[in-house]
PDB file of N, CA, C, O and CB in Angstrom:
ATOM      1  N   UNK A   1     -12.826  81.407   4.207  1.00  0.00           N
ATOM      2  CA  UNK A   1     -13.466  82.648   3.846  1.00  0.00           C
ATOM      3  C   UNK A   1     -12.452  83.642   3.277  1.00  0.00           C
ATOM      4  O   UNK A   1     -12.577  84.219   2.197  1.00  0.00           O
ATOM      5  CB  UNK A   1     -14.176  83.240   5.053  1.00  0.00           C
ATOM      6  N   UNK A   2     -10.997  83.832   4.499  1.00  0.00           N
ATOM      7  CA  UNK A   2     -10.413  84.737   3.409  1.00  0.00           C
ATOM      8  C   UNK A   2     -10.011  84.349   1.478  1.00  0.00           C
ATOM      9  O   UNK A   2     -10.144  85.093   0.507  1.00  0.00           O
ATOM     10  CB  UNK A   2      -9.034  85.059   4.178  1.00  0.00           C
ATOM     11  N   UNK A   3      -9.370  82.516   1.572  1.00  0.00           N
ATOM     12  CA  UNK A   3      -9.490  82.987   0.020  1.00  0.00           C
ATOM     13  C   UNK A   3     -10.758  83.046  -0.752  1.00  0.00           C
ATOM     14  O   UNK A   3     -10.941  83.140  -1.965  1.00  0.00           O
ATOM     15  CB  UNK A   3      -8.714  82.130  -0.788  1.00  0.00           C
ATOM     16  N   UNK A   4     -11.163  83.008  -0.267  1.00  0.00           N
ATOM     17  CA  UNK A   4     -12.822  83.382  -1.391  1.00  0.00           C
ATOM     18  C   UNK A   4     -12.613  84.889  -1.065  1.00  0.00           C
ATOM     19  O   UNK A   4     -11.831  85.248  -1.945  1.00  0.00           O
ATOM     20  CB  UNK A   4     -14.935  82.601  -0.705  1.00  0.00           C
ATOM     21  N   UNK A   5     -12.745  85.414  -0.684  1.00  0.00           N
ATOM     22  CA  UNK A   5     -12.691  86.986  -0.609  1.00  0.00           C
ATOM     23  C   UNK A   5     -11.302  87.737  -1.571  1.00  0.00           C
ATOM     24  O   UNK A   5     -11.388  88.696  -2.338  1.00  0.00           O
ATOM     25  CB  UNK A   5     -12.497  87.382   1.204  1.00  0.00           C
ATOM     26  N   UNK A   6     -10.084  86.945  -1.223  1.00  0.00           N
ATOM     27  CA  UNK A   6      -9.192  87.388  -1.921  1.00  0.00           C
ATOM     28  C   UNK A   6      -9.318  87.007  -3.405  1.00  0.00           C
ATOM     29  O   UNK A   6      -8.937  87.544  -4.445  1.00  0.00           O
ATOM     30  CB  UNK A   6      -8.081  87.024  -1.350  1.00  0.00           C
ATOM     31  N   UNK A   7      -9.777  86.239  -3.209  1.00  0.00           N
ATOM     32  CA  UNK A   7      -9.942  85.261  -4.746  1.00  0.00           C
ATOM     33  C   UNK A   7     -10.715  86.050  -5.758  1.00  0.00           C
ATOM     34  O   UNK A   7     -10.487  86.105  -6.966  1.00  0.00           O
ATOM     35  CB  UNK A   7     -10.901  83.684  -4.555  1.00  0.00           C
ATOM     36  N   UNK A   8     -11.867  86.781  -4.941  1.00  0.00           N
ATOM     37  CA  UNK A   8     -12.858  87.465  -5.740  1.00  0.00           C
ATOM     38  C   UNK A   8     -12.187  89.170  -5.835  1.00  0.00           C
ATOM     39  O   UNK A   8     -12.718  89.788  -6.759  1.00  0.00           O
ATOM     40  CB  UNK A   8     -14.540  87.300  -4.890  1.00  0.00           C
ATOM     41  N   UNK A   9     -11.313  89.857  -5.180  1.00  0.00           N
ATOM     42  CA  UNK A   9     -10.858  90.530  -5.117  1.00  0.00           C
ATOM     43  C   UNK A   9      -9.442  90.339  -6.185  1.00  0.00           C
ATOM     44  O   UNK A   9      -8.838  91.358  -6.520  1.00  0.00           O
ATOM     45  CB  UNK A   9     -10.952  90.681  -3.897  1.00  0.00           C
ATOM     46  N   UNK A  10      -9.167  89.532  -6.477  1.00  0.00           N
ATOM     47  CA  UNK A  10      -8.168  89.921  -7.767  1.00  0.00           C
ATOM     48  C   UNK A  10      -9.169  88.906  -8.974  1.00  0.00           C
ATOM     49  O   UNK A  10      -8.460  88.258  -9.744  1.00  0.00           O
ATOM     50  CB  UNK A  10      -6.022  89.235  -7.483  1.00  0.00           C
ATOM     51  N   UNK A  11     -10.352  88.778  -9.127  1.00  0.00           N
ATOM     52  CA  UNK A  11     -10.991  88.797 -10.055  1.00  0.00           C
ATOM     53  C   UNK A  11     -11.611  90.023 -10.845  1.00  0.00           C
ATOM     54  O   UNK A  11     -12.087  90.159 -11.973  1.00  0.00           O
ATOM     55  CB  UNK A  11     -11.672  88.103  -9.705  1.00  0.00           C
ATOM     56  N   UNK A  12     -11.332  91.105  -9.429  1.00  0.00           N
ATOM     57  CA  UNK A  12     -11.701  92.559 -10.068  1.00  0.00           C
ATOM     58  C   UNK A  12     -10.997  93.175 -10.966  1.00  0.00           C
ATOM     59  O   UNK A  12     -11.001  94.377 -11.229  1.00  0.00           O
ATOM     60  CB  UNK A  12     -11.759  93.507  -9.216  1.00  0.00           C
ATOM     61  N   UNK A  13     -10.225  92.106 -11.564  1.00  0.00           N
ATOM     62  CA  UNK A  13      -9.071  92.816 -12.664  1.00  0.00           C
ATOM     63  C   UNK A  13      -9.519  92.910 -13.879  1.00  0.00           C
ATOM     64  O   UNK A  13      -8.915  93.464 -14.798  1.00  0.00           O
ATOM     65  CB  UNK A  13      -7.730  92.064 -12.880  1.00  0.00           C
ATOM     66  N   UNK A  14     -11.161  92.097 -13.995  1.00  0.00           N
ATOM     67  CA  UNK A  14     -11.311  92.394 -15.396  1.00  0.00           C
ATOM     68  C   UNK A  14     -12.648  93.195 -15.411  1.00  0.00           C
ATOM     69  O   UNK A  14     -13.365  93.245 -16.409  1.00  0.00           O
ATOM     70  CB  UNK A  14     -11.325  91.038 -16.346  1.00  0.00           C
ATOM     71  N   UNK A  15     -12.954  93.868 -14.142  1.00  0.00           N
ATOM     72  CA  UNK A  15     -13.917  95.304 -14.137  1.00  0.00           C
ATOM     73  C   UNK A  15     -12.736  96.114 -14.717  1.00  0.00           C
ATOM     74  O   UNK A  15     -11.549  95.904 -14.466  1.00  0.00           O
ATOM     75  CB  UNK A  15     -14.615  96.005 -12.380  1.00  0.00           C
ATOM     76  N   UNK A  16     -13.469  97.518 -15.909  1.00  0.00           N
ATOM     77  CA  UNK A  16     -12.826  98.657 -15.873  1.00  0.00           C
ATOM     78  C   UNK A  16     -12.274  98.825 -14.654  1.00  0.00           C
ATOM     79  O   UNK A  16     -12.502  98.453 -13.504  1.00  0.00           O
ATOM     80  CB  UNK A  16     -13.563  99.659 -16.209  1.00  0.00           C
ATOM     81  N   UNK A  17     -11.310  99.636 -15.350  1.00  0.00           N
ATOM     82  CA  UNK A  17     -10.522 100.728 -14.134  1.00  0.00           C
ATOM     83  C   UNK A  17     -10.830 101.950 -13.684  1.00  0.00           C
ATOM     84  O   UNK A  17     -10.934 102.847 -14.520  1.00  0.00           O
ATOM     85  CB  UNK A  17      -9.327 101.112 -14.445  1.00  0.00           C
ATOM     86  N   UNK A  18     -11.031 102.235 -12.338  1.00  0.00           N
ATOM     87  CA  UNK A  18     -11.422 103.653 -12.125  1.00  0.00           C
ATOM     88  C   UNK A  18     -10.830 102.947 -10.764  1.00  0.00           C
ATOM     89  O   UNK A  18     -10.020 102.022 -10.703  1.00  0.00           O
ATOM     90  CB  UNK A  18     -13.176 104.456 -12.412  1.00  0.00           C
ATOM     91  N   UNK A  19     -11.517 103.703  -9.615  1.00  0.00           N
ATOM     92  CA  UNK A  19     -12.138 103.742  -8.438  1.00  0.00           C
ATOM     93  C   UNK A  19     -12.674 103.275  -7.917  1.00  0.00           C
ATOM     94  O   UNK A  19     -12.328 102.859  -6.811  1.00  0.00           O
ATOM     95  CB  UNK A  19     -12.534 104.195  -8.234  1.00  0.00           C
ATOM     96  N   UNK A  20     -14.103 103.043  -8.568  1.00  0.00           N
ATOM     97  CA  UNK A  20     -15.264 101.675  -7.916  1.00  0.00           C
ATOM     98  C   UNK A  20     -14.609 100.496  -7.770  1.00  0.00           C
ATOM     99  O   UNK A  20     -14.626  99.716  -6.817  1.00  0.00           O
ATOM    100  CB  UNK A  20     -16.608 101.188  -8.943  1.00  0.00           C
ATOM    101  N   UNK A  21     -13.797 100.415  -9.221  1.00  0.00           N
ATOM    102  CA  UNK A  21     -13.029  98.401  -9.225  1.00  0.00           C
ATOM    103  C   UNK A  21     -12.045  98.770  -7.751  1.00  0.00           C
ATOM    104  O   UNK A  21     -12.353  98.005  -6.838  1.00  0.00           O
ATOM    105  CB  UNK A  21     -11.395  97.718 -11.345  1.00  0.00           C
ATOM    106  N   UNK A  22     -11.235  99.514  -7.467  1.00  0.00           N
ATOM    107  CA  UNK A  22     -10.139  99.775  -6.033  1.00  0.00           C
ATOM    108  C   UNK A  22     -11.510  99.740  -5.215  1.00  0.00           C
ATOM    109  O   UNK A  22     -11.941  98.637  -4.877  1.00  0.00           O
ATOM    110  CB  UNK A  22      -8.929 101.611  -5.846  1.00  0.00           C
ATOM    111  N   UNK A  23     -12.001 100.545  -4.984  1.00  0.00           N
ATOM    112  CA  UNK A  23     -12.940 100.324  -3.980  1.00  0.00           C
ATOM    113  C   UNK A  23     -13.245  98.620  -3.908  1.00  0.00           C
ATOM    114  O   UNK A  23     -12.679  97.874  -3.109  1.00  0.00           O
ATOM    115  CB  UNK A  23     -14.297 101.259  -4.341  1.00  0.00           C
ATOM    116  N   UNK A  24     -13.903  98.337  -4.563  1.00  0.00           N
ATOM    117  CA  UNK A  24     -14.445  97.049  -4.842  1.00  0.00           C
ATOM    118  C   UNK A  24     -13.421  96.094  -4.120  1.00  0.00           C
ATOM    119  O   UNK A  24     -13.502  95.528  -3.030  1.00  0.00           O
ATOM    120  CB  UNK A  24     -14.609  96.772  -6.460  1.00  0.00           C
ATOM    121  N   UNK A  25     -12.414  96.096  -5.093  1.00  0.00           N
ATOM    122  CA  UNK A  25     -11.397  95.328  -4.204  1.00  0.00           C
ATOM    123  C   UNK A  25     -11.076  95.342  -3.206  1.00  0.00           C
ATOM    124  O   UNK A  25     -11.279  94.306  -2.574  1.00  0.00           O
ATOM    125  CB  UNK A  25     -10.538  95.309  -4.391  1.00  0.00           C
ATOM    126  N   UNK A  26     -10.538  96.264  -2.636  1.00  0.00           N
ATOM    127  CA  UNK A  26     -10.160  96.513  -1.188  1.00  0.00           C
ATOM    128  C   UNK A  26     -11.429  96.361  -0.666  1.00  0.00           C
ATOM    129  O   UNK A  26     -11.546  95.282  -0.086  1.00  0.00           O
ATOM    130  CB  UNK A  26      -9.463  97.922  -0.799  1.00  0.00           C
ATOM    131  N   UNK A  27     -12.286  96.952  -0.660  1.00  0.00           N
ATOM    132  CA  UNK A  27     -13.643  96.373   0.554  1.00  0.00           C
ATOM    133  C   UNK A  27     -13.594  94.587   0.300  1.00  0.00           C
ATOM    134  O   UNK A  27     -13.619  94.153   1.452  1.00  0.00           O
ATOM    135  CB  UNK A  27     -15.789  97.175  -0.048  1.00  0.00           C
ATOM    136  N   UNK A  28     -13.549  93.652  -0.445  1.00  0.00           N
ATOM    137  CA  UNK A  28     -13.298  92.625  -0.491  1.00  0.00           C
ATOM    138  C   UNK A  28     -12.200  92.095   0.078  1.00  0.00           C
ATOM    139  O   UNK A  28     -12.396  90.898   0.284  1.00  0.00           O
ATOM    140  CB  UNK A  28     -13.394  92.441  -1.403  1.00  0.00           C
ATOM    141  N   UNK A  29     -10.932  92.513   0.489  1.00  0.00           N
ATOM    142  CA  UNK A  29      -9.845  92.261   1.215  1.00  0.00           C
ATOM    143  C   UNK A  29     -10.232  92.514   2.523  1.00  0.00           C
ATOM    144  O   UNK A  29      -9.823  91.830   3.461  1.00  0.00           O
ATOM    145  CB  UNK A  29      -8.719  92.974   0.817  1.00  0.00           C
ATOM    146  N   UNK A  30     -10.835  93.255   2.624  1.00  0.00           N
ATOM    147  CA  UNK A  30     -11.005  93.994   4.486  1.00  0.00           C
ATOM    148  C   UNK A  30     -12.009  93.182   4.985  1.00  0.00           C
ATOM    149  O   UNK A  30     -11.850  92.626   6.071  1.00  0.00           O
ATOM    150  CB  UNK A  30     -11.653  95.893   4.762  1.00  0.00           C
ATOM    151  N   UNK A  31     -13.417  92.982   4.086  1.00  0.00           N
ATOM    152  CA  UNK A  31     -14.416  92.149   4.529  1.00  0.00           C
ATOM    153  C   UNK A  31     -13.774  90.205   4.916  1.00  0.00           C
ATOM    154  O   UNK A  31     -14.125  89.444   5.819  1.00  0.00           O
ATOM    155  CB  UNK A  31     -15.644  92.335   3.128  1.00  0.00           C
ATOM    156  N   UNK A  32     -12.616  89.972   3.615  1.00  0.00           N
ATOM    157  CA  UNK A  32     -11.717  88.188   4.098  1.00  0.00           C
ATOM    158  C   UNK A  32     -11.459  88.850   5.271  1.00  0.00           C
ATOM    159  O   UNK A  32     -12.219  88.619   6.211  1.00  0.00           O
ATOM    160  CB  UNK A  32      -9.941  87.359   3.123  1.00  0.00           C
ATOM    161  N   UNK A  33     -10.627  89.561   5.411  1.00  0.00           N
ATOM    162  CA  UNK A  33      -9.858  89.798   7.085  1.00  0.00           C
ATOM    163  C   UNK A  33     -10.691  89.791   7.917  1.00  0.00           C
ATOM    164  O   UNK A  33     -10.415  89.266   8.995  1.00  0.00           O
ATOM    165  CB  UNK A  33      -9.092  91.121   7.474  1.00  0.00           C
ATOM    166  N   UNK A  34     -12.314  90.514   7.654  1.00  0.00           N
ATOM    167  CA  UNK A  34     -12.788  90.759   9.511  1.00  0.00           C
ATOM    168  C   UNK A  34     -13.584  89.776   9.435  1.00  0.00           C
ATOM    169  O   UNK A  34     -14.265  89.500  10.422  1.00  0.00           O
ATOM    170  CB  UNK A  34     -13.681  92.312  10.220  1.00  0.00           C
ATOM    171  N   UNK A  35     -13.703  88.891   8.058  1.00  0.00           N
ATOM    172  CA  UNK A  35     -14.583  87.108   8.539  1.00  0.00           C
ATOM    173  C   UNK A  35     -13.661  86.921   9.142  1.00  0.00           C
ATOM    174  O   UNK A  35     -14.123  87.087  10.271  1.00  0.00           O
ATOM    175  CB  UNK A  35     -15.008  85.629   7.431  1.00  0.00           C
ATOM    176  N   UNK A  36     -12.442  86.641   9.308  1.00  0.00           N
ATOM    177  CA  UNK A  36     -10.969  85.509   9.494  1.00  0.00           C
ATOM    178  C   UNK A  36     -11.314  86.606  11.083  1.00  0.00           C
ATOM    179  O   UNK A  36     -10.742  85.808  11.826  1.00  0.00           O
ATOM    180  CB  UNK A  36      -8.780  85.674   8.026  1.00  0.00           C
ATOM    181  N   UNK A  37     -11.640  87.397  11.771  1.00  0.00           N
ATOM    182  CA  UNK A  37     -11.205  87.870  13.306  1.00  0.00           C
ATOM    183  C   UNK A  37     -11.239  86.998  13.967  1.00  0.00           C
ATOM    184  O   UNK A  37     -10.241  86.392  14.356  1.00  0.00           O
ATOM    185  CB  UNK A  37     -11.901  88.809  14.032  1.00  0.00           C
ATOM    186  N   UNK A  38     -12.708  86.656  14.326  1.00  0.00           N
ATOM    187  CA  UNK A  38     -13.389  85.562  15.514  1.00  0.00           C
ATOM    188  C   UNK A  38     -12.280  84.537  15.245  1.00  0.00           C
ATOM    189  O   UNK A  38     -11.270  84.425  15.939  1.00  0.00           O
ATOM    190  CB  UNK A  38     -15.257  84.833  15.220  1.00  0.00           C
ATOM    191  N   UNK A  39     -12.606  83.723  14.050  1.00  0.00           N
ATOM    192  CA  UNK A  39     -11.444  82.337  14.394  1.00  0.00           C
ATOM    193  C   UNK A  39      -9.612  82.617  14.952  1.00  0.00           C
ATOM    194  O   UNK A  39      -8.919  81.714  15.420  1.00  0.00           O
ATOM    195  CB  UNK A  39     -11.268  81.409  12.619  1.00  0.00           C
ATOM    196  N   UNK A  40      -9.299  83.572  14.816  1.00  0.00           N
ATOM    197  CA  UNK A  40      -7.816  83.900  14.688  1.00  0.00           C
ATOM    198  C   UNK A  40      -7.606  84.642  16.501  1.00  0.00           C
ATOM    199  O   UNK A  40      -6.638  84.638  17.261  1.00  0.00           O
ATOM    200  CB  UNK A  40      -7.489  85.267  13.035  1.00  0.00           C
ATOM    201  N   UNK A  41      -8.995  85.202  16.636  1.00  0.00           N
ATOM    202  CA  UNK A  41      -9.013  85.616  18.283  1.00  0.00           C
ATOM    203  C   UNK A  41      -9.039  84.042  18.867  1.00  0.00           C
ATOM    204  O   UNK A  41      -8.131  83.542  19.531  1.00  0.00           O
ATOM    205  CB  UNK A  41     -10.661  86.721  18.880  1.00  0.00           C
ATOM    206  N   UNK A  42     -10.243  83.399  18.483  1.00  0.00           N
ATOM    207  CA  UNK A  42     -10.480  81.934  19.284  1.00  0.00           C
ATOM    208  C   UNK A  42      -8.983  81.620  19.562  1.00  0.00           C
ATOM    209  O   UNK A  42      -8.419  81.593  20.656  1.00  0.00           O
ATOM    210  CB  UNK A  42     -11.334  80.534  18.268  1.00  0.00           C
ATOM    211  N   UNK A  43      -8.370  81.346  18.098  1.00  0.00           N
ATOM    212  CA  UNK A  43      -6.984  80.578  18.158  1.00  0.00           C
ATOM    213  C   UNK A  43      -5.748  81.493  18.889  1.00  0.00           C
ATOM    214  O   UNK A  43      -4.715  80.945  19.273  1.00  0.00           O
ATOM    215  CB  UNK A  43      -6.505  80.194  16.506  1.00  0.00           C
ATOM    216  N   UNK A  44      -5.923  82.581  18.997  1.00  0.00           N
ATOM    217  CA  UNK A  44      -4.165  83.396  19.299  1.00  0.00           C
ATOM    218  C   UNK A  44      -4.825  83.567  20.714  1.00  0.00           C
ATOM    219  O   UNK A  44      -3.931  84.009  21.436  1.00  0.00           O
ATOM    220  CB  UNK A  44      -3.452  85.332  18.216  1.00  0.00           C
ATOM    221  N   UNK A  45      -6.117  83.403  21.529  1.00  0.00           N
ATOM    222  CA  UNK A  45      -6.183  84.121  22.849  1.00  0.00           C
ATOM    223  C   UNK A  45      -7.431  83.313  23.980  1.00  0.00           C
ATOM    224  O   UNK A  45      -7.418  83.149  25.200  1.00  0.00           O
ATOM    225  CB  UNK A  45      -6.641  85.881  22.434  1.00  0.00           C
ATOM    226  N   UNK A  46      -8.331  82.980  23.026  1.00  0.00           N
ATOM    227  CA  UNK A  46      -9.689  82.159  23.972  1.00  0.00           C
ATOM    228  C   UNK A  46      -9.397  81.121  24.333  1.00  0.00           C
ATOM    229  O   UNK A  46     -10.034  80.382  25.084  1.00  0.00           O
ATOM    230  CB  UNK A  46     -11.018  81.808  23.352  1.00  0.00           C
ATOM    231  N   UNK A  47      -8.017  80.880  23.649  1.00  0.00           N
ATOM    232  CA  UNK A  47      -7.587  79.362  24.684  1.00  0.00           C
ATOM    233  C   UNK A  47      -7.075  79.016  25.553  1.00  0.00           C
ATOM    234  O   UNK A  47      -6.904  77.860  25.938  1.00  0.00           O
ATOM    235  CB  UNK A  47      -7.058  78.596  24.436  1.00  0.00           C
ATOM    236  N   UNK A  48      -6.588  80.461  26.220  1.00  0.00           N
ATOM    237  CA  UNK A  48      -5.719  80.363  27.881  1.00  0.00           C
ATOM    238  C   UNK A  48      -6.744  80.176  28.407  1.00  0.00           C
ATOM    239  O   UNK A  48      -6.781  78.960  28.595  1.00  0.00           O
ATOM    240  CB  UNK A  48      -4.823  81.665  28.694  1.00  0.00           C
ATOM    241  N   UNK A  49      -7.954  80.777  28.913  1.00  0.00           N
ATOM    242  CA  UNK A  49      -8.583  80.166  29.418  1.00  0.00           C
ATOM    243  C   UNK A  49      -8.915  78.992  30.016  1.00  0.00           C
ATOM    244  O   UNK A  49      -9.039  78.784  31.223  1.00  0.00           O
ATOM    245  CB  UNK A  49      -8.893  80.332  29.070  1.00  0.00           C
ATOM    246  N   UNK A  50      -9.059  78.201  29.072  1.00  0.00           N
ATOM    247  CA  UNK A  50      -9.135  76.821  29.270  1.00  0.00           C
ATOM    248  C   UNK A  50      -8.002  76.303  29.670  1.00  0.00           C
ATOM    249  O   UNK A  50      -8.188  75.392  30.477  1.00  0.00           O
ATOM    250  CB  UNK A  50      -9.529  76.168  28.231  1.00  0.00           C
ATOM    251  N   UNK A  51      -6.852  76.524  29.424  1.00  0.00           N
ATOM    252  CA  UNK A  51      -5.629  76.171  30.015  1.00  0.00           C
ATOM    253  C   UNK A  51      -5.451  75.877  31.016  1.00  0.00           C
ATOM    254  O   UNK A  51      -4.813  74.880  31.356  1.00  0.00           O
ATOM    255  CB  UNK A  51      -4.926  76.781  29.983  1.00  0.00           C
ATOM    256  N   UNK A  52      -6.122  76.903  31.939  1.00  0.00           N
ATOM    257  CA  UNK A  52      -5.975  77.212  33.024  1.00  0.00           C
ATOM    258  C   UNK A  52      -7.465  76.368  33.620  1.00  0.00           C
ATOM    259  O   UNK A  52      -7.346  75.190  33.959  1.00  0.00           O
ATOM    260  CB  UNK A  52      -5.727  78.837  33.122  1.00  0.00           C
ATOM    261  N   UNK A  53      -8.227  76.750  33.673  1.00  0.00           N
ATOM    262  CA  UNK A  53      -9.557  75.419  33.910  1.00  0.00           C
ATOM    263  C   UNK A  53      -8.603  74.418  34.123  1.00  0.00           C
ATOM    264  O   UNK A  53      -8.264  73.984  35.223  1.00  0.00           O
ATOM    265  CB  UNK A  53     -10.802  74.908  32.413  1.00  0.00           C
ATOM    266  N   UNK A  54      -8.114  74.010  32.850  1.00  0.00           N
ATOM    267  CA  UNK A  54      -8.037  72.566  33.662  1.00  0.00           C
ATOM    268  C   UNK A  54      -6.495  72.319  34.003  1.00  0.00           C
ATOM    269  O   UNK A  54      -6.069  71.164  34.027  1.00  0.00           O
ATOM    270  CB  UNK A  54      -8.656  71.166  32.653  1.00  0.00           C
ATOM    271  N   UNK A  55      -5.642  73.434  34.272  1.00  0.00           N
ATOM    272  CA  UNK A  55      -4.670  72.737  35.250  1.00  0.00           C
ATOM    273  C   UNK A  55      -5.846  72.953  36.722  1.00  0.00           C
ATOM    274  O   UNK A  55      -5.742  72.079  37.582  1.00  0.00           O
ATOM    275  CB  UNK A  55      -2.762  73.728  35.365  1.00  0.00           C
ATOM    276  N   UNK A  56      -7.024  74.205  36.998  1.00  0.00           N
ATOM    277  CA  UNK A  56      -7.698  73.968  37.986  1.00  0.00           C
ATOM    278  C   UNK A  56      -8.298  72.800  38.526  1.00  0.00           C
ATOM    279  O   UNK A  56      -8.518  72.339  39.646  1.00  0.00           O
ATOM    280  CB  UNK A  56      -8.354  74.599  37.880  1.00  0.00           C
ATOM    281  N   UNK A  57      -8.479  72.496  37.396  1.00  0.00           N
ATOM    282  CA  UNK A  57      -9.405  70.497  37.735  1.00  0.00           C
ATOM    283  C   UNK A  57      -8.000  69.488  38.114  1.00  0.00           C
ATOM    284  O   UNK A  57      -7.928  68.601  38.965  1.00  0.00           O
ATOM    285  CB  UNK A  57     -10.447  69.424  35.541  1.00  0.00           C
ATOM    286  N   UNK A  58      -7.048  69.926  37.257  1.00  0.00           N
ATOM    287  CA  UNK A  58      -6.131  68.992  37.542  1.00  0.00           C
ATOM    288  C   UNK A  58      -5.582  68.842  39.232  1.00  0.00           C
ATOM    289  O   UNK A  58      -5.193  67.815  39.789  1.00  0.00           O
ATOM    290  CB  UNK A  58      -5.011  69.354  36.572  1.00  0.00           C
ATOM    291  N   UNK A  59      -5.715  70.388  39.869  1.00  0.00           N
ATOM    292  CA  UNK A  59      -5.109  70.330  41.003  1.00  0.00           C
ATOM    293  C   UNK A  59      -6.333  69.675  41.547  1.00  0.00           C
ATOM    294  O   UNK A  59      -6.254  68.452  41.668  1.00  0.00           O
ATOM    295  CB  UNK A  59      -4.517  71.652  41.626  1.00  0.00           C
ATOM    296  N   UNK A  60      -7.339  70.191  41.862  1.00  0.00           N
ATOM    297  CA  UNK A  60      -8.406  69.803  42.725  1.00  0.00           C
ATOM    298  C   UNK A  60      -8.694  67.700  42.213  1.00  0.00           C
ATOM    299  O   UNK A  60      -9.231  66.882  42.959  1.00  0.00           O
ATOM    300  CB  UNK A  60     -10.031  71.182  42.250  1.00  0.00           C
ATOM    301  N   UNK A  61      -8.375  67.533  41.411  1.00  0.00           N
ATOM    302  CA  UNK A  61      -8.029  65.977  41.227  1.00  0.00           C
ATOM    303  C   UNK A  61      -7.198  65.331  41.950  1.00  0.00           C
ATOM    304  O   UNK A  61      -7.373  64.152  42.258  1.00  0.00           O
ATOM    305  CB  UNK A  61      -7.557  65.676  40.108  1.00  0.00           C
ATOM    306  N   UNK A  62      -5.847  66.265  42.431  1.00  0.00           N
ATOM    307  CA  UNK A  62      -4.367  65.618  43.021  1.00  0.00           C
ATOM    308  C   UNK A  62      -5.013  65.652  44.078  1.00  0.00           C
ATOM    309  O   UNK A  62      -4.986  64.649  44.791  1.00  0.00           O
ATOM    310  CB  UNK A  62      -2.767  66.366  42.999  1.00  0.00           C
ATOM    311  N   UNK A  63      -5.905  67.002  44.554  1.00  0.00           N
ATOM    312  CA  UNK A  63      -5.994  67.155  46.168  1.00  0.00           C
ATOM    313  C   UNK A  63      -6.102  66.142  47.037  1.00  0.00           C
ATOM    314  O   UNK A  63      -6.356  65.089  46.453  1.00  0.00           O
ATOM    315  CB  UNK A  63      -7.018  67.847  46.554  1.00  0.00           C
ATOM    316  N   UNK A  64      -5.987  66.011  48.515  1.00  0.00           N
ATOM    317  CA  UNK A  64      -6.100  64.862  49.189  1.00  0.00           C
ATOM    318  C   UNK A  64      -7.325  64.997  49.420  1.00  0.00           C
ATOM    319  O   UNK A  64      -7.822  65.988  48.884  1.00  0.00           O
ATOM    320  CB  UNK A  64      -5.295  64.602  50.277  1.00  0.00           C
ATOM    321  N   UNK A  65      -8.209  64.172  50.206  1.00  0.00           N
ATOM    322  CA  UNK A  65      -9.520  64.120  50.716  1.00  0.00           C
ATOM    323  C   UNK A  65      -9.669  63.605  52.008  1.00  0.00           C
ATOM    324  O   UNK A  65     -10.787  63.530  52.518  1.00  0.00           O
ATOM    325  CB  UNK A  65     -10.297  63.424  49.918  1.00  0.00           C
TER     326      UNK A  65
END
């Protein structure tokens, strides 16, 4: 998603120039970045979690009975 967003954001080079085309662009840069959040949270943080799960399973596996 971000390069399609960036991709289309330096395609704005052949709108006139003013304002709207900067606008344009940059809202197209900001919109790649906040698709790219969720996956980049999943990957840099929702995975300790699970880390930890299963060293939990792992102990309760060793345990004696």
């Amino acid at each position: 998603m971000l390069v399609v967003f960036l991709t289309l954001a330096e395609l704005t080079v052949s709108l006139p120039s003013g304002p709207p085309r900067e606008i344009l662009r940059e809202g197209l840069v900001i919109t790649g970045w906040a698709a790219m959040w969720r996956p980049l949270e999943v990957l840099l943080y929702d995975w300790w979690p699970l880390v930890d799960e299963r060293r939990q399973v792992s102990r309760m596996l060793e345990a004696p009975v």
